[in-house]
OpenMM code with the backbone's topology and positions (N, CA, C; nanometers):
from openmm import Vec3, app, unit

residues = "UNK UNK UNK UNK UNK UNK UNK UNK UNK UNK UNK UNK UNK UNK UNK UNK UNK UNK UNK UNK UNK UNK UNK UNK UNK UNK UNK UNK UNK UNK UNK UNK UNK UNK UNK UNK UNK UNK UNK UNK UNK UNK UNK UNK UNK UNK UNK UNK UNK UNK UNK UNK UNK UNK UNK UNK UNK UNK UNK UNK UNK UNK UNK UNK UNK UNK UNK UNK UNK UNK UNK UNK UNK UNK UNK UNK UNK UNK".split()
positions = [
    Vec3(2.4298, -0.0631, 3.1826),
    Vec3(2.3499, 0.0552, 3.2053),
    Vec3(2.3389, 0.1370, 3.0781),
    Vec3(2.4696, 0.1945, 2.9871),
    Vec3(2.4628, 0.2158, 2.8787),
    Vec3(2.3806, 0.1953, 2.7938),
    Vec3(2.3928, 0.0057, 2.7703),
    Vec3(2.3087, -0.0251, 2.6774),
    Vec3(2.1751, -0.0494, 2.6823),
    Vec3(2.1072, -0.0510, 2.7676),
    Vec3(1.9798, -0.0239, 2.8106),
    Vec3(1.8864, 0.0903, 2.7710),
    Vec3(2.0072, 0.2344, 2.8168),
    Vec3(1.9353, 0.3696, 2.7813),
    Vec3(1.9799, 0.3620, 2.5631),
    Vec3(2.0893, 0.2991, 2.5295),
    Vec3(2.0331, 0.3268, 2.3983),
    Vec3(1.9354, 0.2343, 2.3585),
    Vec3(1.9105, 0.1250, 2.4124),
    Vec3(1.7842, 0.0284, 2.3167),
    Vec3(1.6166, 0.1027, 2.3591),
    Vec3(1.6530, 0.2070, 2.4773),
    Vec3(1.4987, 0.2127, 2.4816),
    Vec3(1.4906, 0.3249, 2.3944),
    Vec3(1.5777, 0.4049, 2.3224),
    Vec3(1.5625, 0.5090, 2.2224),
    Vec3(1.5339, 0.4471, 2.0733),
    Vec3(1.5811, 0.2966, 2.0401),
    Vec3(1.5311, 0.2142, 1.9312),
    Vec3(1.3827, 0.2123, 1.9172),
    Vec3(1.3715, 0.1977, 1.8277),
    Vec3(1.1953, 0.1483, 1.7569),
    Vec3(1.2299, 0.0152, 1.7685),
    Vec3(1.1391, -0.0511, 1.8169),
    Vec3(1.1266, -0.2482, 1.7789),
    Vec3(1.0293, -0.2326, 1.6789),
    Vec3(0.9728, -0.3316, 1.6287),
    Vec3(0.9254, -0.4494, 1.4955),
    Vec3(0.7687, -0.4308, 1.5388),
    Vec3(0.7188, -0.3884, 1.6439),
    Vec3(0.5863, -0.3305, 1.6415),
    Vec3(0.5841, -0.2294, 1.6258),
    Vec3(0.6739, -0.1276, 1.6776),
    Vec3(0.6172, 0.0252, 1.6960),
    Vec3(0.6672, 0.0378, 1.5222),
    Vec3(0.7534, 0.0294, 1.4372),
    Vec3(0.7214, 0.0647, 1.3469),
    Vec3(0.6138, -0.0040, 1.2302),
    Vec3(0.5529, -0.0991, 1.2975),
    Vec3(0.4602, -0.1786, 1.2190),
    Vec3(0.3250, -0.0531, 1.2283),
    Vec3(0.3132, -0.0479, 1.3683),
    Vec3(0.1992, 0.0448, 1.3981),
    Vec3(0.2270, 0.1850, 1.3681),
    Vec3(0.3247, 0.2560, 1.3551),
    Vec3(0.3629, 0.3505, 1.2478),
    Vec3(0.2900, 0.3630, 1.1342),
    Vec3(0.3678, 0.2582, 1.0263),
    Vec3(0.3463, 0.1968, 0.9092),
    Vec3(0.1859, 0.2069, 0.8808),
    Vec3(0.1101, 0.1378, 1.0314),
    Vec3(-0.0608, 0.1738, 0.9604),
    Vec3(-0.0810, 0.2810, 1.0168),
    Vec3(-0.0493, 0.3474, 1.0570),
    Vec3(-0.1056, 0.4894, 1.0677),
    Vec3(-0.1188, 0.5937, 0.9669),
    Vec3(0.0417, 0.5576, 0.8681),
    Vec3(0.1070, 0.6339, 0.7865),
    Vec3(-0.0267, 0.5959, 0.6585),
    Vec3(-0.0295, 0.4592, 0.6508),
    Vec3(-0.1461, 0.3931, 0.5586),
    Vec3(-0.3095, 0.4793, 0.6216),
    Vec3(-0.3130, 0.4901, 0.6757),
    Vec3(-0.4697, 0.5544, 0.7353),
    Vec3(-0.5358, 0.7039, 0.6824),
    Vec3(-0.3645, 0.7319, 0.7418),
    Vec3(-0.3829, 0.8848, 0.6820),
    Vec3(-0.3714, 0.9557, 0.5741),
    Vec3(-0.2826, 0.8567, 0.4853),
    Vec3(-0.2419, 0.9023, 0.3528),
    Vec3(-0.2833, 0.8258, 0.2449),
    Vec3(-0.3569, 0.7249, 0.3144),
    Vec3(-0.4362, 0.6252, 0.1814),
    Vec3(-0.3319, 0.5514, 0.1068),
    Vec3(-0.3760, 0.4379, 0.0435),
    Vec3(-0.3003, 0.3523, -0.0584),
    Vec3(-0.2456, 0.4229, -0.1754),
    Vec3(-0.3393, 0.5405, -0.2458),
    Vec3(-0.3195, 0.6149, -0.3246),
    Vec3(-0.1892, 0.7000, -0.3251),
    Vec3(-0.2048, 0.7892, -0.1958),
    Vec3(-0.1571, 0.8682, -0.1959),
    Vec3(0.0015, 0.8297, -0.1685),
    Vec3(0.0313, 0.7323, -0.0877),
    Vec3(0.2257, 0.6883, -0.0926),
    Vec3(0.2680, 0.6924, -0.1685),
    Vec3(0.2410, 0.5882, -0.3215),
    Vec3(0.3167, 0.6091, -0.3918),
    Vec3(0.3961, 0.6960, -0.4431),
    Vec3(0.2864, 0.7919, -0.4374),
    Vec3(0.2925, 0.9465, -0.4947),
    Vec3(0.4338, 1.0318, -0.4261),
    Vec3(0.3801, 1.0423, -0.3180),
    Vec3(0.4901, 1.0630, -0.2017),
    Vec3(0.6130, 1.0106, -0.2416),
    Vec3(0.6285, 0.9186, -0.2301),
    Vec3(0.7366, 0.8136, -0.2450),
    Vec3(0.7841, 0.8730, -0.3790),
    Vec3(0.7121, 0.8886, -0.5073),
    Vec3(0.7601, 0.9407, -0.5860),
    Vec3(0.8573, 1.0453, -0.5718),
    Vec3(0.7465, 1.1640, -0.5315),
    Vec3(0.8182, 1.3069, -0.4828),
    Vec3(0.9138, 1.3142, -0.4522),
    Vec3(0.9179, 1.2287, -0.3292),
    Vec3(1.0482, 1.1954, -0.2627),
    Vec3(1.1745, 1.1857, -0.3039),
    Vec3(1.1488, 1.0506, -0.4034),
    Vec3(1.2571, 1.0023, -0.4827),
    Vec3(1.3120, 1.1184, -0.5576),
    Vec3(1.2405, 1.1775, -0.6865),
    Vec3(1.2196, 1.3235, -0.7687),
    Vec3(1.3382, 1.4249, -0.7005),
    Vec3(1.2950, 1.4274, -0.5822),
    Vec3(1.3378, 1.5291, -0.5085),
    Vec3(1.4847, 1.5172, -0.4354),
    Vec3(1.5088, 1.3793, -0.4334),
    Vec3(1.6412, 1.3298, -0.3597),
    Vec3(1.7363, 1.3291, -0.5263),
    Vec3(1.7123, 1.3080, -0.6364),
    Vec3(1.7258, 1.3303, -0.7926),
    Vec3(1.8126, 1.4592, -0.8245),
    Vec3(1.6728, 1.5606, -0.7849),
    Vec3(1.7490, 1.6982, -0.8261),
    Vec3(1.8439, 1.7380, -0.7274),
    Vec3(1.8543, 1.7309, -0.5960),
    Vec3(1.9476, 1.7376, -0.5191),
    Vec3(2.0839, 1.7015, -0.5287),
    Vec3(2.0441, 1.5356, -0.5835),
    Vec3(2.2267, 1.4908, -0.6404),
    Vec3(2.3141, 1.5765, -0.7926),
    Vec3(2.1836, 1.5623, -0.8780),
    Vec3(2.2127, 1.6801, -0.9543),
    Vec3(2.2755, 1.7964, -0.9487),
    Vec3(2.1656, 1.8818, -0.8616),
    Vec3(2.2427, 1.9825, -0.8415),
    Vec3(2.3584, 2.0197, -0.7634),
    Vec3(2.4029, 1.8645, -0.6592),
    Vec3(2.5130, 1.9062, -0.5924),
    Vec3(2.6632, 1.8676, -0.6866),
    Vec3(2.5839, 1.7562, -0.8062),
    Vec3(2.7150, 1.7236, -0.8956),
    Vec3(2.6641, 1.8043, -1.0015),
    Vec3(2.6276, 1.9235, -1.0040),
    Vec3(2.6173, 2.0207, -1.0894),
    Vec3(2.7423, 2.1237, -1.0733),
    Vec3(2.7136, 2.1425, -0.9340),
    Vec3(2.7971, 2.2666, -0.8800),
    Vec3(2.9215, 2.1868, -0.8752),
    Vec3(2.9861, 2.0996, -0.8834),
    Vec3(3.1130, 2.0726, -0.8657),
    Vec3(3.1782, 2.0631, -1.0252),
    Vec3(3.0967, 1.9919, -1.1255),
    Vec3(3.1062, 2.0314, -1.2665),
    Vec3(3.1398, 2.2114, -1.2741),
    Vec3(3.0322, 2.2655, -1.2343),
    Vec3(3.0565, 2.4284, -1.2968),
    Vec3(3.1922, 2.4445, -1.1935),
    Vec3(3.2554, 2.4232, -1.1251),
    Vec3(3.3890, 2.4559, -1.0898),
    Vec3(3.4948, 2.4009, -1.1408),
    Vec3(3.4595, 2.2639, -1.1883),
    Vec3(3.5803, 2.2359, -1.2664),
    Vec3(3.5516, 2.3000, -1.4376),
    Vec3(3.4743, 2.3212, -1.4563),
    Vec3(3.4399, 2.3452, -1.6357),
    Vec3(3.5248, 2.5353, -1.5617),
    Vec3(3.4442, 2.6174, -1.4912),
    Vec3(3.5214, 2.7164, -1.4736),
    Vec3(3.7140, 2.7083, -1.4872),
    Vec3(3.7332, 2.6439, -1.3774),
    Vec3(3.8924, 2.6311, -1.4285),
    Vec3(3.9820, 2.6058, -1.5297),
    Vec3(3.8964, 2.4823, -1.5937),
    Vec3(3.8959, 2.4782, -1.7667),
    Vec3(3.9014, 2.5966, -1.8757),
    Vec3(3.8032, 2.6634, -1.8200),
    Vec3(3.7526, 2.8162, -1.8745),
    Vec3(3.8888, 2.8931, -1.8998),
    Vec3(3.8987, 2.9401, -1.7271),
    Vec3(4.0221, 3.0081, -1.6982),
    Vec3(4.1366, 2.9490, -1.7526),
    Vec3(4.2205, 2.8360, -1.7518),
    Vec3(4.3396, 2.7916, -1.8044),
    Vec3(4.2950, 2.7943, -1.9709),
    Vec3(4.2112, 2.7637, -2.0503),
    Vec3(4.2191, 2.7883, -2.1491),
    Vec3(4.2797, 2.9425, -2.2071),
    Vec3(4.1549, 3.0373, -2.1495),
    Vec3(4.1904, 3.1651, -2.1476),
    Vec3(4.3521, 3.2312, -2.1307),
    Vec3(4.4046, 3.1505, -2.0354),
    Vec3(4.5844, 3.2010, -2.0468),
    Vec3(4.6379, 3.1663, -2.1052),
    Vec3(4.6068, 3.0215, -2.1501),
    Vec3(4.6681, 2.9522, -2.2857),
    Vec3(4.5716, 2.9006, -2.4238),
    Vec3(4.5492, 2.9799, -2.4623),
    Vec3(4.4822, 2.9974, -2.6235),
    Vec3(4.5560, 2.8393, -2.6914),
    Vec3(4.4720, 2.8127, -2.7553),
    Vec3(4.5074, 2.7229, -2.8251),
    Vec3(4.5033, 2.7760, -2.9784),
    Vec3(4.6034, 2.6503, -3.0540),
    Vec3(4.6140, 2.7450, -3.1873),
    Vec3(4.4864, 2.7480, -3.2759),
    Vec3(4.3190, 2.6273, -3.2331),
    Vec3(4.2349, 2.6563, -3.2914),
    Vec3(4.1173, 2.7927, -3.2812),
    Vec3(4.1869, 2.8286, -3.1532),
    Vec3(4.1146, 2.9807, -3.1322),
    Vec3(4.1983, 3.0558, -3.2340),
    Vec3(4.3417, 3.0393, -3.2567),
    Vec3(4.3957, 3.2055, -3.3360),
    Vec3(4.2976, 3.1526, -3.4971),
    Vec3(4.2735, 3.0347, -3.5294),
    Vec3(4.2813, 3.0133, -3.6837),
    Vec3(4.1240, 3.0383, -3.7344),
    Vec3(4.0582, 3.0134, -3.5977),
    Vec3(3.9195, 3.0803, -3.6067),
    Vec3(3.8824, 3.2227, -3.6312),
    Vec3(3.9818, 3.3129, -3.5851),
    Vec3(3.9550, 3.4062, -3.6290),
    Vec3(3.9755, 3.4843, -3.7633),
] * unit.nanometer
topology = app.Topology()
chain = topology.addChain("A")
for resn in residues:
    res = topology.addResidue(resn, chain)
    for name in ("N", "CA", "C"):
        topology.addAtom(name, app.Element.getBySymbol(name[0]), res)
């Protein structure tokens, strides 16, 4: 009984075929790639910026422990 109610919530091998040309109808040959580009672009800056923000927390702590412990090329710089 279970498995019944999850396979009728599946897509089969037509319905996303007939998807697929719809998606082609409406958005033209042209225009997917493009999309697809965006897409990609956009899934890009996301990883970026989420391994951005974990960089600026560790470079911060770096920051901070430097700051309590000076190293001797900060005194000779000055």
């Amino acid at each position: 009984m279970l498995t019944n109610q999850v396979l009728l919530g599946m897509f089969g091998g037509q319905e996303i075929i007939i998807i697929l040309i719809i998606v082609l109808l409406l958005f033209g040959g042209t225009k997917i790639p493009q999309l697809m580009r965006g897409l990609g672009r956009g899934m890009n800056e996301f990883k970026k910026a989420k391994d951005g923000f974990y960089d600026d927390e560790d470079d911060n702590k770096k920051n901070n422990d430097k700051s309590k412990n000076p190293s001797k090329d900060s005194k000779d710089n000055k």
